[in-house]
N, C-alpha and C positions, 0 to 999 in steps of 0.2 A: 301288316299296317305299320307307317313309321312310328306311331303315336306307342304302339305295343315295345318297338324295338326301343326306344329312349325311355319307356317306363316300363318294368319290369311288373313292379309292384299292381298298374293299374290292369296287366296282362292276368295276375294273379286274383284279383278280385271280381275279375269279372267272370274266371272261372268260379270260384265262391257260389256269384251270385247266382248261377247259372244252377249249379246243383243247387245250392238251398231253395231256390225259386222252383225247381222241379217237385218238392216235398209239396207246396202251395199249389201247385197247377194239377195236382194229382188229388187233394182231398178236394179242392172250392166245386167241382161241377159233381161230386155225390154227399159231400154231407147234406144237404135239404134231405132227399130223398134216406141215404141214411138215419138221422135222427128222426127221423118217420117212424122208422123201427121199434122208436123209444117211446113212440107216443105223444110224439112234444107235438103240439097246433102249431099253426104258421106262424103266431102272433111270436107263442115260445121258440121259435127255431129265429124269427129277428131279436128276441133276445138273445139268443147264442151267438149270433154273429155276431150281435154288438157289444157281448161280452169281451170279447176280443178288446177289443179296439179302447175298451173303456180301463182296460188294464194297460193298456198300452200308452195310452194318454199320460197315465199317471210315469211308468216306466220310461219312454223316448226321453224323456229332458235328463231325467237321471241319468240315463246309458250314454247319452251325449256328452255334457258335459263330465262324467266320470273320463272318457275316451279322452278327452281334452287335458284331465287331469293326472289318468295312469298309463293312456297310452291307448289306442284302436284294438288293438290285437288281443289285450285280453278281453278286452267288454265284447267285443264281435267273438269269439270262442264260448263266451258263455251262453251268448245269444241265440245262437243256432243249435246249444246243446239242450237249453230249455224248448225250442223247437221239435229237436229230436225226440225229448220222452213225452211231450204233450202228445205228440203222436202215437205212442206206444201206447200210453193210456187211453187214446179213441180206441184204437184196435182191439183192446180187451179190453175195453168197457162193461161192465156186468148190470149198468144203470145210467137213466139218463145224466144223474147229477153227476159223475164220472167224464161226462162232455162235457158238460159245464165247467169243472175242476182242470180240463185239458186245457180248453179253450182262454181260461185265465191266464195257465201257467204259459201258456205260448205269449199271452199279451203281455205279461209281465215281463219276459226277455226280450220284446221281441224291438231290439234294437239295432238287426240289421240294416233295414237301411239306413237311417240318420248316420251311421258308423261308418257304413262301405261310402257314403255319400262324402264322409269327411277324409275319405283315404285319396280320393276322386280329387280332393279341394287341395289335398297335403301335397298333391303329389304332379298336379299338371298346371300349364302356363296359363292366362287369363285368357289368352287368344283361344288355346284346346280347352276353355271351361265346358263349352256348350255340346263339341264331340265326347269329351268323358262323361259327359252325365249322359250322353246318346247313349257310347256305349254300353254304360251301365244297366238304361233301360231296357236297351236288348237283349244283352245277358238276361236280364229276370224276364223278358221277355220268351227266351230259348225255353225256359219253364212253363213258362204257361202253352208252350206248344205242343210241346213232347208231354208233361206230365198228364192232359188230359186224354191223351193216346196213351197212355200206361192207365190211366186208369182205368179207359174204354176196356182194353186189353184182360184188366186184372177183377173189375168188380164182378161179373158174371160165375168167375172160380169162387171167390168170397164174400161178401159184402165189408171184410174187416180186412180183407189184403192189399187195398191199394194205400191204406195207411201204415202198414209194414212194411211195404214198399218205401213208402214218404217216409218211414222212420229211419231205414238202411241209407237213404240218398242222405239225410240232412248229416250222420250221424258220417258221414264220409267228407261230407264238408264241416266239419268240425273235424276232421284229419287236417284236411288240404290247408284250413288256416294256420296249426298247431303247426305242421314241417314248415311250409312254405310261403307263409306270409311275414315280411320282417314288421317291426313298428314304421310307421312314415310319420307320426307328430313329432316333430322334432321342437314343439314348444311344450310338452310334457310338464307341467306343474304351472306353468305359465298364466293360466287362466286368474280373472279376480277373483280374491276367495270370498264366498258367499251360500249361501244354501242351493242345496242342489234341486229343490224345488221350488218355485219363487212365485204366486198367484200373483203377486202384482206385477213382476217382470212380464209374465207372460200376457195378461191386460195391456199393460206398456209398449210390449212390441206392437200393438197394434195400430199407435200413434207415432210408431219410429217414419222419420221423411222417408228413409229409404226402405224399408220391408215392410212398412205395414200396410200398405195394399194387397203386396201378394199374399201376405198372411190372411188376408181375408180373403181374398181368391181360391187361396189352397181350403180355408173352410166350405165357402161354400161351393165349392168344384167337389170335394171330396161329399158330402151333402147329397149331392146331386148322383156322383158316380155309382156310391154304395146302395143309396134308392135303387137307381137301376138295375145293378150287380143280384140284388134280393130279388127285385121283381123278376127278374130274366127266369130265373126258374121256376117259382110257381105259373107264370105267363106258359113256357115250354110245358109245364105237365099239364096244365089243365086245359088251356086253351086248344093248342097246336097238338096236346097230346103224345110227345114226345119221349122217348125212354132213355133212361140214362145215359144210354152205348151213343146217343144222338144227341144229347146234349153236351157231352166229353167231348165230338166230335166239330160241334159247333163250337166250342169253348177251344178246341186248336186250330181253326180257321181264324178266327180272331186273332189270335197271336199269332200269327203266321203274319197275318195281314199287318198288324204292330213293329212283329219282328221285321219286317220289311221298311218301315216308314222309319223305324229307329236308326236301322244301319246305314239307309240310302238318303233319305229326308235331312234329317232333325240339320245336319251341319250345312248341308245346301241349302235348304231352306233359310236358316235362321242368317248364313254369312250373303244369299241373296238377296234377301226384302229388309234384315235385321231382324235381332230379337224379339224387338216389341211390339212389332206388323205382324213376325210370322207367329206368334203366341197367340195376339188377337185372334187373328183369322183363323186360329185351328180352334179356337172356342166357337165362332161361329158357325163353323161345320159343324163342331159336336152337338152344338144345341140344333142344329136341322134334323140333324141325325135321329136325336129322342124324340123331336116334333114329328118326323115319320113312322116313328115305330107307335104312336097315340095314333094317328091318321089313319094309318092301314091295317087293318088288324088279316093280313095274310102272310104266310110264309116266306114268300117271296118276298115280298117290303121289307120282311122283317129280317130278310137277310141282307138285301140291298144296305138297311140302315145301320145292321151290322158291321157291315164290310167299312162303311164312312165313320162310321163310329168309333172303329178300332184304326186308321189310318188319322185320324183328328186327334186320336187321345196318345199315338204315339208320338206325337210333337208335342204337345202342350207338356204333360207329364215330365220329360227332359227338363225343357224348356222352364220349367215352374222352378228346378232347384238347380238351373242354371242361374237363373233371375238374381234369389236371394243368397245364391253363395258369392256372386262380382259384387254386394253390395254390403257384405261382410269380411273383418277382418280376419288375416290368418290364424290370429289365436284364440279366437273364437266360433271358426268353422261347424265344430261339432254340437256346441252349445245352440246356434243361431237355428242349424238345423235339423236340430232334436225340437225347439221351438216350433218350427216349421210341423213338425211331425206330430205333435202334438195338436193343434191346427189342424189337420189330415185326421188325426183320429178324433175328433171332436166329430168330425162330419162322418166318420165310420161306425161312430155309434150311434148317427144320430138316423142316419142315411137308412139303416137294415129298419130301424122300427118307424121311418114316414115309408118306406116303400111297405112293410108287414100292412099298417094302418089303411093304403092308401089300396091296395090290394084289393082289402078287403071289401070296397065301395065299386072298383073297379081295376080289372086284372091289366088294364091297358094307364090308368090314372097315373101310376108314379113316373111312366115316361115321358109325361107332358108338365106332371111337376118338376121332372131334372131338366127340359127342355129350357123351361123358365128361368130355373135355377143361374145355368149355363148364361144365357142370355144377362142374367143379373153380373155377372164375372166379366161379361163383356164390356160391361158400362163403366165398371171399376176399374175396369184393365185400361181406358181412355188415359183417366189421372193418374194413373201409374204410367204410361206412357209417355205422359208427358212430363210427368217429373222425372226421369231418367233422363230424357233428349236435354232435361235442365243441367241435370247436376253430374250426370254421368255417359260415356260413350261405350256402347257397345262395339 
């Protein structure tokens, strides 16, 4: 691709992403069923996922703006190495609180994307904004396809080897950054000095003219997503019945179908209809999508809604930190969308314990609350639409 041959850098990160994303497509479809093992209730395993994210909230504006300050390459080496032993420690876990303690340390690093997102912003023209963020999704998209087929592959020999697995892959991309990844900030120190955590900046961004729509889009999109995300498996074991080798299985059809819409889509699409058409309308899909999966409670539906599901969400996802990276300046890339990321993990934590909750009433409920959800983004996404067509061109 020419985009590859004039950026080297952008060639190198999306390898990156590709393995570290394999480490994540390899645990997300057995940890439920894993921490089963431990004895944790469903209520307690949406606490574990939201542990994650709740460390992470705090950590993304950090690692962001650090990136900003000392440069991509080391805050992204750190990130994927905290990765790496979070994983180590699922694997020989000897006690629930050991996942717990994992699950942190992973949130607390985990500033891959916001990082790789600012290598993406450092490094391509305004016109290639919207294909580098494609690519990129694809790449972690290539993880989520392959890794739940290594897991498929790996959990029946152990139930603690496809995390050994995820620990060797992450701990290889934290090679591949270390040789061959150069710095791309070349505004390195640049940034306004101020604290590296800001509750009112991060309030503030949500009245900025230009991001703060999407910022509340990306909350409550992500909101919606991770509801889902949580429900999907207990829905697959108890409902449909399903075993893990089939839920792994259905978890890379998905991204197969993503990995498809990211590499073919995202830049036809969005240079076809424009940004702010083709974002809406893949939220309208997505919210069908979860409206079918509440409607039908059969296997078929629920892959048909699948299959729209994971073709909707690979556009919008680009699309989302295409938006607020053209509406940010260069020496603020990393900062704007570590904010962004934080945003995302507000709805990742919030998202595992309304779908736990909603579960619990009804195994099918939290797909018709993210249906909602969705639909609410759409509404938002109008006035952002229209303020862009105002003040800015795509």
């Amino acid at each position: 691709m020419g985009i590859f041959r004039n950026n080297r850098s952008l060639f190198i990160v999306a390898l990156i992403a590709v393995v570290n994303s394999l480490g994540y497509g390899i645990i997300i479809p057995i940890l439920y069923t894993y921490s089963h093992n431990f004895g944790l209730s469903d209520f307690q395993n949406g606490l574990l996922f939201s542990l994650f994210s709740v460390c992470q909230f705090f950590a993304t504006p950090l690692i962001g703006r650090m990136s900003d300050k000392y440069g991509r390459r080391p805050l992204l080496i750190i990130s994927i190495l905290g990765t790496a032993v979070s994983f180590v420690i699922t694997a020989f876990a000897p006690s629930a609180i050991y996942l717990f303690i994992a699950r942190a340390l992973d949130g607390i690093t985990a500033g891959n994307f916001p990082v790789i997102s600012a290598v993406i912003s450092d490094t391509t023209k305004v016109e290639d904004r919207a294909k580098g963020f494609g690519i990129l999704s694809a790449s972690f998209g290539f993880g989520f396809v392959f890794g739940p087929a290594i897991s498929a592959l790996t959990v029946g020999i152990s139930p603690s080897l496809p995390f050994i697995v995820a620990a060797i892959i992450s701990f290889i991309a934290v090679a591949m950054t270390f040789i061959f990844l150069p710095e791309t900030n070349k505004h390195i120190g640049e940034v306004q000095e101020g604290s590296l955590f800001n509750f009112k900046k991060l309030y503030e961004a949500l009245f900025d003219k230009n991001i703060g729509s999407m910022l509340i889009i990306t909350l409550i999109y992500f909101l919606a997503f991770f509801s889902f995300v949580y429900a999907f498996q207990p829905y697959s074991v108890k409902f449909l019945h399903l075993q893990p080798t089939l839920i792994s299985a259905l978890f890379t059809m998905t991204g197969a179908i993503g990995l498809v819409g990211q590499f073919f889509l995202v830049d036809r699409v969005s240079k076809r209809f424009g940004i702010p058409q083709a974002f809406t309308s893949s939220l309208v899909f997505l919210a069908v999508s979860f409206f079918v999966m509440f409607m039908f409670n059969s296997f078929i539906m629920f892959i048909v809604s699948l299959l729209m599901m994971s073709l909707s969400n690979s556009i919008v996802q680009p699309l989302t930190g295409a938006i607020i990276s053209l509406e940010t300046d260069a020496k603020s890339q990393g900062s704007i969308l570590g904010l962004s990321a934080s945003y995302s993990s507000i709805g990742q934590i919030l998202g595992p314990i309304v779908g736990a909750a909603l579960s619990g009433i009804s195994l099918s409920a939290p797909f018709l609350a993210s249906s909602i959800l969705v639909i609410i983004c759409v509404a938002i996404s109008f006035r952002a639409i229209n303020l862009k067509r105002r003040e800015s061109s795509f």
